[in-house]
N, CA, C and O atoms as a CHARMM CRD file, in Angstrom:
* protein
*
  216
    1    1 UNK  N     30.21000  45.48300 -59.81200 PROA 1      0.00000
    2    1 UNK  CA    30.52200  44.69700 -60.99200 PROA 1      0.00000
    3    1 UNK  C     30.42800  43.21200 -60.66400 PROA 1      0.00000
    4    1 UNK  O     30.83000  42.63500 -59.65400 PROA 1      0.00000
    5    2 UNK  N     29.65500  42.59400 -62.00600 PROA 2      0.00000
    6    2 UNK  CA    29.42100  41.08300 -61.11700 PROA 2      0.00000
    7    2 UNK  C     30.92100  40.27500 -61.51500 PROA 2      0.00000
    8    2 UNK  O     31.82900  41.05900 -61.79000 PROA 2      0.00000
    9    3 UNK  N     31.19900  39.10300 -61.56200 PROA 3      0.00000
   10    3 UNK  CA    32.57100  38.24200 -61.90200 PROA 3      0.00000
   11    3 UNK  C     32.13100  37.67100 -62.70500 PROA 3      0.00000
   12    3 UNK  O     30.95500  37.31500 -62.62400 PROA 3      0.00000
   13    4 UNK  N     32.85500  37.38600 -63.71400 PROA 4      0.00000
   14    4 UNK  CA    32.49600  36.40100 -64.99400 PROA 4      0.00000
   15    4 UNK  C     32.09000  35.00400 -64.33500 PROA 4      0.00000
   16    4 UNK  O     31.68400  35.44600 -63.26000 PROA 4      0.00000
   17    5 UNK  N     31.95100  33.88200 -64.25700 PROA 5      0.00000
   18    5 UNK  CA    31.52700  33.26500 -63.94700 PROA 5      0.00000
   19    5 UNK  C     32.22700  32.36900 -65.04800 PROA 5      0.00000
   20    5 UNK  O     31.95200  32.78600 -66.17300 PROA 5      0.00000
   21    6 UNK  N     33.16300  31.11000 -65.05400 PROA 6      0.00000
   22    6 UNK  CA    33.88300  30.11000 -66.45600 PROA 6      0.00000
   23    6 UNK  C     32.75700  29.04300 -66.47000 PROA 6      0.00000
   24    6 UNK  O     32.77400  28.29800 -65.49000 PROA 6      0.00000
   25    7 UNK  N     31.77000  28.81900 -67.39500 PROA 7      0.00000
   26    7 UNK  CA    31.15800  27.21800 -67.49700 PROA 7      0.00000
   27    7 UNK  C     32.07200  26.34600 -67.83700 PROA 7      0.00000
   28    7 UNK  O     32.91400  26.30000 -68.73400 PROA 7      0.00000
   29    8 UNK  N     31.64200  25.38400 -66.61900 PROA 8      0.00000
   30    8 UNK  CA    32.18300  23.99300 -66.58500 PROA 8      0.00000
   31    8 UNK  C     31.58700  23.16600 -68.10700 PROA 8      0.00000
   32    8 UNK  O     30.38500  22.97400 -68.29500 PROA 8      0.00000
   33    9 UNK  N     32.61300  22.76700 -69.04800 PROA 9      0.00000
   34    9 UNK  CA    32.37100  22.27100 -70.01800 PROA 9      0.00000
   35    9 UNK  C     32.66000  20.76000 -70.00700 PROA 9      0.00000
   36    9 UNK  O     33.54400  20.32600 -69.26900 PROA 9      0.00000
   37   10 UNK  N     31.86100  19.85100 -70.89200 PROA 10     0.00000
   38   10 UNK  CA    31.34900  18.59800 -71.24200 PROA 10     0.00000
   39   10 UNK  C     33.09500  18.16000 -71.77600 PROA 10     0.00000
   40   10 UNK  O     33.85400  18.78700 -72.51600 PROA 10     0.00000
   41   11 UNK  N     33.31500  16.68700 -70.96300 PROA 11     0.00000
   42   11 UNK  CA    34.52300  16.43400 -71.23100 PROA 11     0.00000
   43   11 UNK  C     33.77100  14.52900 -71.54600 PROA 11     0.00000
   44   11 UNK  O     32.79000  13.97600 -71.04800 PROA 11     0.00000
   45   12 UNK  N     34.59400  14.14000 -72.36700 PROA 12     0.00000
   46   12 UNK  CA    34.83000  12.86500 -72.40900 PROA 12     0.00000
   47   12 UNK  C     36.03100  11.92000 -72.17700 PROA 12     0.00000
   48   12 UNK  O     37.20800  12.11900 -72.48000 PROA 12     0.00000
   49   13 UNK  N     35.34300  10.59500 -71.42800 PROA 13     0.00000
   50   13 UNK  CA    36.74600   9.82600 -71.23600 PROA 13     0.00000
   51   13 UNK  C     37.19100   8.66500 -72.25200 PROA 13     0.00000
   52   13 UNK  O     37.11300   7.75200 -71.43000 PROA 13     0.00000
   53   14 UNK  N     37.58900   8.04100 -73.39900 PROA 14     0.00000
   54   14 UNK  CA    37.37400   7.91700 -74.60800 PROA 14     0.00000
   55   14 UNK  C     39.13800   6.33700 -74.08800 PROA 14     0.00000
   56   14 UNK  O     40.30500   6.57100 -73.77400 PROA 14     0.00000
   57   15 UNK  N     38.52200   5.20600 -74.23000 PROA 15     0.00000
   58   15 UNK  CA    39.36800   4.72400 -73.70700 PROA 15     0.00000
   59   15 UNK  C     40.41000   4.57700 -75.21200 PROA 15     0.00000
   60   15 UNK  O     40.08600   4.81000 -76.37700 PROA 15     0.00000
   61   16 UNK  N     41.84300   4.06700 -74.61400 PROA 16     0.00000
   62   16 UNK  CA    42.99400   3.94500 -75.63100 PROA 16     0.00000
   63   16 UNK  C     42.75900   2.68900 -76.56100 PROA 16     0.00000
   64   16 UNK  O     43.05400   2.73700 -77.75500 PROA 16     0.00000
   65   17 UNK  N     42.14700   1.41700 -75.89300 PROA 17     0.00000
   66   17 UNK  CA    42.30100   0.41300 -76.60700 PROA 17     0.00000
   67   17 UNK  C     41.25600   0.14400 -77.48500 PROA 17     0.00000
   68   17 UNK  O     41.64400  -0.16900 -78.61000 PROA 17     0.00000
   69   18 UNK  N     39.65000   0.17600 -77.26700 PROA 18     0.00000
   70   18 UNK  CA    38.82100   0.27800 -77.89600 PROA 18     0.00000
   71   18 UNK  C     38.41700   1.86100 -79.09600 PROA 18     0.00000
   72   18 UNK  O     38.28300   1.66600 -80.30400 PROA 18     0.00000
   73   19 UNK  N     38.30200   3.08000 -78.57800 PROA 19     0.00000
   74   19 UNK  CA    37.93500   3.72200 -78.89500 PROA 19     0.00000
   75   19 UNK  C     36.91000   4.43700 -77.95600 PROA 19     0.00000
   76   19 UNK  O     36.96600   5.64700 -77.74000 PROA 19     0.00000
   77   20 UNK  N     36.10200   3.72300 -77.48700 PROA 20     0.00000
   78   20 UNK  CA    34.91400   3.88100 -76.70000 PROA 20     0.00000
   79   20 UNK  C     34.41200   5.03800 -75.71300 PROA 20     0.00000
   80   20 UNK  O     35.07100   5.29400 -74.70500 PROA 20     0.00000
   81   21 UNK  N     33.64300   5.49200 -75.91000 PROA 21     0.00000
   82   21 UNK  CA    33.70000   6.98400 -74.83800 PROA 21     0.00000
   83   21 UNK  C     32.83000   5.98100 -74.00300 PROA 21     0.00000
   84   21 UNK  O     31.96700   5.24400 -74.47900 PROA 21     0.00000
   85   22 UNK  N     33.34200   6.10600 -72.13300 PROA 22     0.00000
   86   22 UNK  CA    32.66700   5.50600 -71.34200 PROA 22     0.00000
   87   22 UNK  C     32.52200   6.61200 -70.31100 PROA 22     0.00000
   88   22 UNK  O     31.49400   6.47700 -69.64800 PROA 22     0.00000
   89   23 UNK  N     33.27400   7.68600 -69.98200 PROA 23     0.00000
   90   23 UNK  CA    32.90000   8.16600 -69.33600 PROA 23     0.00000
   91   23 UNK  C     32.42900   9.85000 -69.23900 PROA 23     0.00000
   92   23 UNK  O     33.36700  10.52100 -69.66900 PROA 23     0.00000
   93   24 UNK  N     31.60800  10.47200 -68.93200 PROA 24     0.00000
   94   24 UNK  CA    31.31800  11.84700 -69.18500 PROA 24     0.00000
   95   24 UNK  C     31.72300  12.61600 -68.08700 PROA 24     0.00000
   96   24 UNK  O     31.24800  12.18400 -67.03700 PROA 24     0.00000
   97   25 UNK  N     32.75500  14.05000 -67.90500 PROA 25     0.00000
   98   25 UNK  CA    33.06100  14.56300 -67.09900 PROA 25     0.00000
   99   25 UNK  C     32.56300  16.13900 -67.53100 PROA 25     0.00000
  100   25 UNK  O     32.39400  16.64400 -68.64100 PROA 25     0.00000
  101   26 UNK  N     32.41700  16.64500 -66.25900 PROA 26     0.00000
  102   26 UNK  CA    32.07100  18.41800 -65.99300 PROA 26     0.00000
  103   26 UNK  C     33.46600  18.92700 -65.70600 PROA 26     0.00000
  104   26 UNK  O     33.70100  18.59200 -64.54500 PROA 26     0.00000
  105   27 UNK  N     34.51400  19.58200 -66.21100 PROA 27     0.00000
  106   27 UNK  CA    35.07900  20.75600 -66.11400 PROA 27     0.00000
  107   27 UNK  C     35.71300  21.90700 -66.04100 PROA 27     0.00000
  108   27 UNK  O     34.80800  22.63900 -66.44000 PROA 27     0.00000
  109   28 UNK  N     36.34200  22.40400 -65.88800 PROA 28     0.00000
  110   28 UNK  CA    36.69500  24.27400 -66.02500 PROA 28     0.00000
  111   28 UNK  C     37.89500  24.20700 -67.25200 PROA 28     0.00000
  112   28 UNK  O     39.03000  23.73200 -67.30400 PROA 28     0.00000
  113   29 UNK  N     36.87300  25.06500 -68.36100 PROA 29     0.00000
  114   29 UNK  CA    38.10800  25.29400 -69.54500 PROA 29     0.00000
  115   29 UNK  C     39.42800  25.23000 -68.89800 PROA 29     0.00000
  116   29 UNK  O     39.43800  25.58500 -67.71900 PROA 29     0.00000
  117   30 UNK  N     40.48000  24.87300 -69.38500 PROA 30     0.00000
  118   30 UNK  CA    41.77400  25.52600 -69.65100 PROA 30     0.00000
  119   30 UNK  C     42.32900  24.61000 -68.34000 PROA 30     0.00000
  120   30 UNK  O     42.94800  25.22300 -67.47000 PROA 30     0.00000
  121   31 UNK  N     42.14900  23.36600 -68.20500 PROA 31     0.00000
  122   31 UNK  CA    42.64600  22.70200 -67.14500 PROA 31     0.00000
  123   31 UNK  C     43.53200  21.50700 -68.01200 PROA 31     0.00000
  124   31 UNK  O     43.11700  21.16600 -69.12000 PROA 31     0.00000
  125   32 UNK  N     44.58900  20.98700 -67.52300 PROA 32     0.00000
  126   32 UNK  CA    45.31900  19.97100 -68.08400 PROA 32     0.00000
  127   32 UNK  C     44.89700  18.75400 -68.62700 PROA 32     0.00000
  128   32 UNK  O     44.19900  18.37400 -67.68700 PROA 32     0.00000
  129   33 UNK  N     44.82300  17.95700 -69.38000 PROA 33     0.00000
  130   33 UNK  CA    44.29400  16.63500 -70.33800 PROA 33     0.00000
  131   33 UNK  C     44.08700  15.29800 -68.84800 PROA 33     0.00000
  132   33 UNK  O     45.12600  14.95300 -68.28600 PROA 33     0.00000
  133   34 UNK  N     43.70200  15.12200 -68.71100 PROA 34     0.00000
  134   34 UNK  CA    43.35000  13.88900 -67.74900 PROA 34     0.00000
  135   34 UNK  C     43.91800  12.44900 -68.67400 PROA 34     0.00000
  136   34 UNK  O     43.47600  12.25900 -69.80700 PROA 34     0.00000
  137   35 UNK  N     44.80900  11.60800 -68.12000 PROA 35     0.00000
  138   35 UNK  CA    44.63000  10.39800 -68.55000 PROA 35     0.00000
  139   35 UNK  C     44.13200   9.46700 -66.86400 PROA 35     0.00000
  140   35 UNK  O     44.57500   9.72800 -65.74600 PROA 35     0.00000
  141   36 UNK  N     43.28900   8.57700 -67.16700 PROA 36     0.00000
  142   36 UNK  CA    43.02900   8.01700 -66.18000 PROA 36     0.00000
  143   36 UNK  C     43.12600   6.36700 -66.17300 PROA 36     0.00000
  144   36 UNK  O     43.20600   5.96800 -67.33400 PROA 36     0.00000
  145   37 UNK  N     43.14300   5.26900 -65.19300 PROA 37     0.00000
  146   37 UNK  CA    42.89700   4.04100 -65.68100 PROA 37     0.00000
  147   37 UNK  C     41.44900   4.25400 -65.15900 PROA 37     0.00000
  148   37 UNK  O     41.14700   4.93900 -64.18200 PROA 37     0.00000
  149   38 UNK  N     40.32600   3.33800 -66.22100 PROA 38     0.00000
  150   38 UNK  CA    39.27000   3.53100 -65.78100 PROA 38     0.00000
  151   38 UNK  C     38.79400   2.03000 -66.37900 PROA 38     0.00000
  152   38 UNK  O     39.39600   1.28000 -67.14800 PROA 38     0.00000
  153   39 UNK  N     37.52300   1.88600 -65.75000 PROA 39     0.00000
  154   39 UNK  CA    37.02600   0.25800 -66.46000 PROA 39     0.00000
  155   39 UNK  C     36.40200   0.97400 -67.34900 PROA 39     0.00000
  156   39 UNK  O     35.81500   2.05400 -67.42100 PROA 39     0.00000
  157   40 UNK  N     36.98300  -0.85900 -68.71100 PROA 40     0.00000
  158   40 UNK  CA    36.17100  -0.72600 -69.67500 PROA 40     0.00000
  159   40 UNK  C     35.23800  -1.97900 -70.11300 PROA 40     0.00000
  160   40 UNK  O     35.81000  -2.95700 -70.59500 PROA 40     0.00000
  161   41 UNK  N     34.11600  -1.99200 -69.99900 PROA 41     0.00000
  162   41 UNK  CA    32.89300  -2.57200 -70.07200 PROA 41     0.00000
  163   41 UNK  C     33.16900  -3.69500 -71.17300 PROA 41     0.00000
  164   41 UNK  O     32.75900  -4.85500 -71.12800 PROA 41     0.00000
  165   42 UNK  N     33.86000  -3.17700 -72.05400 PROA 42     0.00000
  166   42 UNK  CA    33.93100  -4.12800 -73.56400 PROA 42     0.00000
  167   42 UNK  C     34.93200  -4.89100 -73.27000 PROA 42     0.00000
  168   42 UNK  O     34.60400  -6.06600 -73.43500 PROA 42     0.00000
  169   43 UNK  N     36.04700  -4.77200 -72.89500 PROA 43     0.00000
  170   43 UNK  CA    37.12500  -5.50300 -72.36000 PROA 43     0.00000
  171   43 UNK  C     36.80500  -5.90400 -71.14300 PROA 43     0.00000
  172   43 UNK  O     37.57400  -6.75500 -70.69600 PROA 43     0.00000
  173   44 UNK  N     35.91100  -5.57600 -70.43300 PROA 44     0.00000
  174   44 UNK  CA    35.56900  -6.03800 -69.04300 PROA 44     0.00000
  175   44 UNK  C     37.05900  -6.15100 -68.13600 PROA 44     0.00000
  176   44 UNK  O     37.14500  -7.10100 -67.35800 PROA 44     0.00000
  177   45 UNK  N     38.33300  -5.09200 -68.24700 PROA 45     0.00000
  178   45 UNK  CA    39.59900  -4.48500 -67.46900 PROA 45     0.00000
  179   45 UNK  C     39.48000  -3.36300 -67.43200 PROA 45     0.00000
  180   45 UNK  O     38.67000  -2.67800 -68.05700 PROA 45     0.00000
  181   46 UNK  N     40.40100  -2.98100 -66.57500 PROA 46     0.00000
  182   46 UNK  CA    40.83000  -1.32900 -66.36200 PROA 46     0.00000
  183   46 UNK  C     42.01300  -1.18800 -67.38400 PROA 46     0.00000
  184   46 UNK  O     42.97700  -1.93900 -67.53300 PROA 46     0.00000
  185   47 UNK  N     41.72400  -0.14900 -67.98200 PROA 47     0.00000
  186   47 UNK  CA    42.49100   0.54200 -69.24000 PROA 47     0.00000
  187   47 UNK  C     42.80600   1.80400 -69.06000 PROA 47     0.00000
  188   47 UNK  O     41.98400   2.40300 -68.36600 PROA 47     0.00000
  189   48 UNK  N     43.99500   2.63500 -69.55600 PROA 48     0.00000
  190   48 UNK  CA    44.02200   4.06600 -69.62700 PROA 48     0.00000
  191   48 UNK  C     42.78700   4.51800 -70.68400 PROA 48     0.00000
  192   48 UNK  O     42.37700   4.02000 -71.73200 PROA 48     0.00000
  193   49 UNK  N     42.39900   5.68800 -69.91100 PROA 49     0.00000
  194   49 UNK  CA    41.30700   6.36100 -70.63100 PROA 49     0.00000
  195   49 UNK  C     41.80600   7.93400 -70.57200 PROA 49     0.00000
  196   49 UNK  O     42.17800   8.38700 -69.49000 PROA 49     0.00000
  197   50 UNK  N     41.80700   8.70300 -71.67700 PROA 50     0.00000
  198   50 UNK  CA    42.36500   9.72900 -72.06900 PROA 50     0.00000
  199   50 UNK  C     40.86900  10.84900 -72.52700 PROA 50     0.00000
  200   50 UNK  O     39.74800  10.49900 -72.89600 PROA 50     0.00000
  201   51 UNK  N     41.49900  12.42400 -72.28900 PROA 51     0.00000
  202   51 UNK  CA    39.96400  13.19000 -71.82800 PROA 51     0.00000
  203   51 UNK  C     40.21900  13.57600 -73.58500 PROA 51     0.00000
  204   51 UNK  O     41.22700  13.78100 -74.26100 PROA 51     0.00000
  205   52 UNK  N     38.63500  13.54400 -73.89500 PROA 52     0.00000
  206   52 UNK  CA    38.66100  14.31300 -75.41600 PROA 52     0.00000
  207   52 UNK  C     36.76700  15.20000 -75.16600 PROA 52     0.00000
  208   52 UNK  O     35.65900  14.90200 -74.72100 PROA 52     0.00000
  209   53 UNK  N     37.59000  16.55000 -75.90800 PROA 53     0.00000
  210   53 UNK  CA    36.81900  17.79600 -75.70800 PROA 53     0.00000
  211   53 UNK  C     35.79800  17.67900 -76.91000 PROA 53     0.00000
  212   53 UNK  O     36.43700  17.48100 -77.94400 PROA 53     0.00000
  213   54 UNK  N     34.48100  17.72900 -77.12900 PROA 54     0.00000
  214   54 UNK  CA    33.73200  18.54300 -78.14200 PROA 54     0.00000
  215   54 UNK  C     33.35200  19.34200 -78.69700 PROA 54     0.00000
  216   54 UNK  O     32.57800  19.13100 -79.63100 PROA 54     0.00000
């Protein structure tokens, strides 16, 4: 019998202050919400950036 195998699904990093999706992440359904500080290009600072699913 083979093992299911879970695809790693398309995550976005969608910052708090702008709106802006800047960053694209790979993975495994059913894992906890990521908030991260990450740079944001438009503000040219590091901002919390929060994961949103499609």
């Amino acid at each position: 019998m083979a093992k299911s195998k879970k695809k790693k699904e398309t995550t976005y990093l969608v910052c708090q202050e702008t709106g802006d999706i800047n960053y694209v992440l790979y993975r495994k359904p059913g894992a906890e919400k990521l908030q991260l500080k990450k740079y944001s290009p438009r503000l040219r600072r590091i901002t919390l950036h929060t994961e949103k699913r499609k």
